[in-house]
N, C-alpha and C positions, 0 to 999 in steps of 0.2 A: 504493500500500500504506500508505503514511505518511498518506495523507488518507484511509483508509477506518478508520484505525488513531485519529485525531482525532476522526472523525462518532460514530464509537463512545464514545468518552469524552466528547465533549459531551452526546450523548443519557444516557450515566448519569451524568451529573453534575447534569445539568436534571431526571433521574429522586429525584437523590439531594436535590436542592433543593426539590422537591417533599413529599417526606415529611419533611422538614426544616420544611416551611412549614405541612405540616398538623399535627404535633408543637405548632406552637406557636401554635395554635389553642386549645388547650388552657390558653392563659396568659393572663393580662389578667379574669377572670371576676369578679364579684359574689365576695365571702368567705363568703355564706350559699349559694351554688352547690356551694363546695367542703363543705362544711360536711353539706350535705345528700348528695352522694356518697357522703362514709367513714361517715354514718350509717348512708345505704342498703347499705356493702361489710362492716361490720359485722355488720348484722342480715342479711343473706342469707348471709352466711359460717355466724354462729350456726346456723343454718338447714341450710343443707347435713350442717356435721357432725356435729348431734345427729340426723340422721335416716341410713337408711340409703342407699348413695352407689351409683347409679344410672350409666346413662348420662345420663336422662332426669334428674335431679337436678343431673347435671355440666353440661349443656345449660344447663338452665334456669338454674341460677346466673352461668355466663356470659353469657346472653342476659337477663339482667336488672342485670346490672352492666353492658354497655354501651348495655344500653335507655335506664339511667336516667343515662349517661353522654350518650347523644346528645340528650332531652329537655330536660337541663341547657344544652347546645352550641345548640340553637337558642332557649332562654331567652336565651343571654347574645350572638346569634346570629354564630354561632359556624363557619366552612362543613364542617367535621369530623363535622360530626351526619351527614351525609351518607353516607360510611363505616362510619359507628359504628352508624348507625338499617340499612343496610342486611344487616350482619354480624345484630345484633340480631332483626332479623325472620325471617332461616334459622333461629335458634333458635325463637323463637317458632313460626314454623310447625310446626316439630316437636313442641313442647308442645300447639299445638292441635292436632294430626292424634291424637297419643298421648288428648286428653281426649276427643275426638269435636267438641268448639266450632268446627266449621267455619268457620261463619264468621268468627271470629277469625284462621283462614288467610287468609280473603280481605281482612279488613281488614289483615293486615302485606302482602298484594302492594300495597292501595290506598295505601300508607304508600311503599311502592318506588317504583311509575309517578307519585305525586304527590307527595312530599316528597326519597327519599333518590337516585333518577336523577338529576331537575333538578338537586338540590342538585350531584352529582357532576359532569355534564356541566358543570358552571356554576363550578366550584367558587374558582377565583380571583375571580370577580368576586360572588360571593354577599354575602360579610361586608356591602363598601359598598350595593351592588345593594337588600339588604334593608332596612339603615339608614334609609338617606336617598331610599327608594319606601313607605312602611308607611301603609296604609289604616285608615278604619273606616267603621265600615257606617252606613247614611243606614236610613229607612224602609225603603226598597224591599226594599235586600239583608237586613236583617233578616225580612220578609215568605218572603222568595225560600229565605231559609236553616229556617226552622221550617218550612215545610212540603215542601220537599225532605227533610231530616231522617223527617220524618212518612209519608211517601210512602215512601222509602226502608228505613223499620221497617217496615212493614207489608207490603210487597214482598218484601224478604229473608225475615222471618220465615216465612211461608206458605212459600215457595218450601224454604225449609230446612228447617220441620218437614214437609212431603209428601213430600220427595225426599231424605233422607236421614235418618239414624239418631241425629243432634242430641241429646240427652237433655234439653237446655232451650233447644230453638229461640228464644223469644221474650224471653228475656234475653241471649241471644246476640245477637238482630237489635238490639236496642235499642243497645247497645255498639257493634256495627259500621256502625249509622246514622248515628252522632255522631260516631264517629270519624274515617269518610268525609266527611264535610261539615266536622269541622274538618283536614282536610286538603287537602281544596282549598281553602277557608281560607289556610292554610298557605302554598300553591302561590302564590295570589295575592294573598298578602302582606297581608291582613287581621288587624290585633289581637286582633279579635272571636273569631277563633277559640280563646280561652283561656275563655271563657267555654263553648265547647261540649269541652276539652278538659279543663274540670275536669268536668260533667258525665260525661264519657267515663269521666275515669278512676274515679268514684264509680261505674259501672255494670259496670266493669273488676272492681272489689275485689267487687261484689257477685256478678258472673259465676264468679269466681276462686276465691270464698269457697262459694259454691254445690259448686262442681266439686267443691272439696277434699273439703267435708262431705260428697259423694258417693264419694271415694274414688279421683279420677279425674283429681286431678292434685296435686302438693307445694303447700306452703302458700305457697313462694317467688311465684310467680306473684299471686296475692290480695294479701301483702306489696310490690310490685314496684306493683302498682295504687296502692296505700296513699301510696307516696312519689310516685307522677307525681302525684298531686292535690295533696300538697304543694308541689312544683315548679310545680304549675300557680296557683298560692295566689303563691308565691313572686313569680311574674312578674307578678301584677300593681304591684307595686313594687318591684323591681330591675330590670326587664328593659327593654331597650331600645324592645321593645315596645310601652310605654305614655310617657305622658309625665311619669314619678317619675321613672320610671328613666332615661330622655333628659335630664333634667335634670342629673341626677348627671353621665351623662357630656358631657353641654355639648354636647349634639343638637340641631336644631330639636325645636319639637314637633310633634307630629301632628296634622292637619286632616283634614275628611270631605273 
């Protein structure tokens, strides 16, 4: 009794070490990381309550404050994005099923099975893991990634404006082709991926910005775009990602 009385308070104590340890994941960051958060928590706050307060308004507001929380978490990589991109994308899906941007549901599962499981299943050994493994692309994978991208636009799009009710299939595909491809990226630890990840997100604001001026979704989301392309701006010099920011924090640097 006394040792089943022990197994049990080791397991929640190891449980309570745990979210102790992802807590503070959250610490050590770039100061233009934090910087860009309360900017983003401001202006999507403003946002919410000058308009009228929704489920779909409350959704989104929280799923864009920890969107742009977990973006941030793997800028500065961070193994929390994990949690954060997963919670984030429930949201999301719901924003896109409410605008009809299908595909943009399928890109937050792609964001799930490639970015925020790994990350979770992995998540102790992610931080270093990512560090001191980070790639970049030679010819080949450059080759291999623009026309996969290409391939992948033109696949989805067709498939999405034939078989469903999309109102702008082909701004939609183009968003969740680049998305896709920088997240396996992502998955396999490639830099290069910021380069498809600021496109993504310029094709986000314009996907976003479309929706609204249609009527068909809060302006939070187009705004929510707006800041990942800053973030993605960002990382090319803080983030450990490159080698500005490995330097700062006394990294090797990165080689093909």
């Amino acid at each position: 009794m006394q040792e089943s009385a022990s197994l049990n308070g080791s397991k929640s104590t190891k449980k309570g070490n745990y979210f102790v340890w992802l807590l503070k994941q959250l610490h050590g960051w770039p100061v233009q990381n934090y910087m860009l958060w309360f900017f983003a928590f401001g202006f999507q706050l403003a946002i919410l309550i000058q308009n009228k307060i929704t489920t779909l308004s409350i959704i989104t507001f929280i799923g864009t404050l920890l969107g742009t929380l977990c973006v941030l978490a793997i800028n500065a990589t961070k193994a929390i994005n994990g949690w954060l991109g997963l919670i984030s994308a429930a949201c999301f899906i719901y924003a896109g099923l409410e605008a009809k941007n299908y595909l943009s549901i399928f890109e937050q599962i792609a964001y799930i099975l490639t970015l925020d499981l790994p990350v979770i299943l992995a998540v102790r050994s992610w931080n270093d893991d990512t560090k001191n493994h980070l790639r970049k692309f030679g010819a080949k994978q450059w080759v291999v990634a623009i026309v996969g991208t290409l391939v992948v636009y033109a696949i989805s799009g067709y498939l999405i404006g034939k078989f469903t009710n999309d109102p702008r299939p082909w701004i939609d595909a183009i968003s969740f082709a680049i998305s896709l491809t920088a997240g396996i990226m992502c998955f396999l630890r490639y830099n290069n991926q910021y380069f498809w990840w600021t496109a993504s997100g310029i094709f986000q604001l314009i996907l976003w910005g479309v929706t609204f001026a249609q009527g068909d979704a809060t302006l939070a989301m187009a705004v929510n775009s707006l800041i990942y392309v800053v973030n993605d701006v960002l990382a090319f010099t803080v983030s450990p990602w490159f080698n500005m920011g490995r330097r700062r924090e006394g990294l090797k640097e990165i080689k093909k």
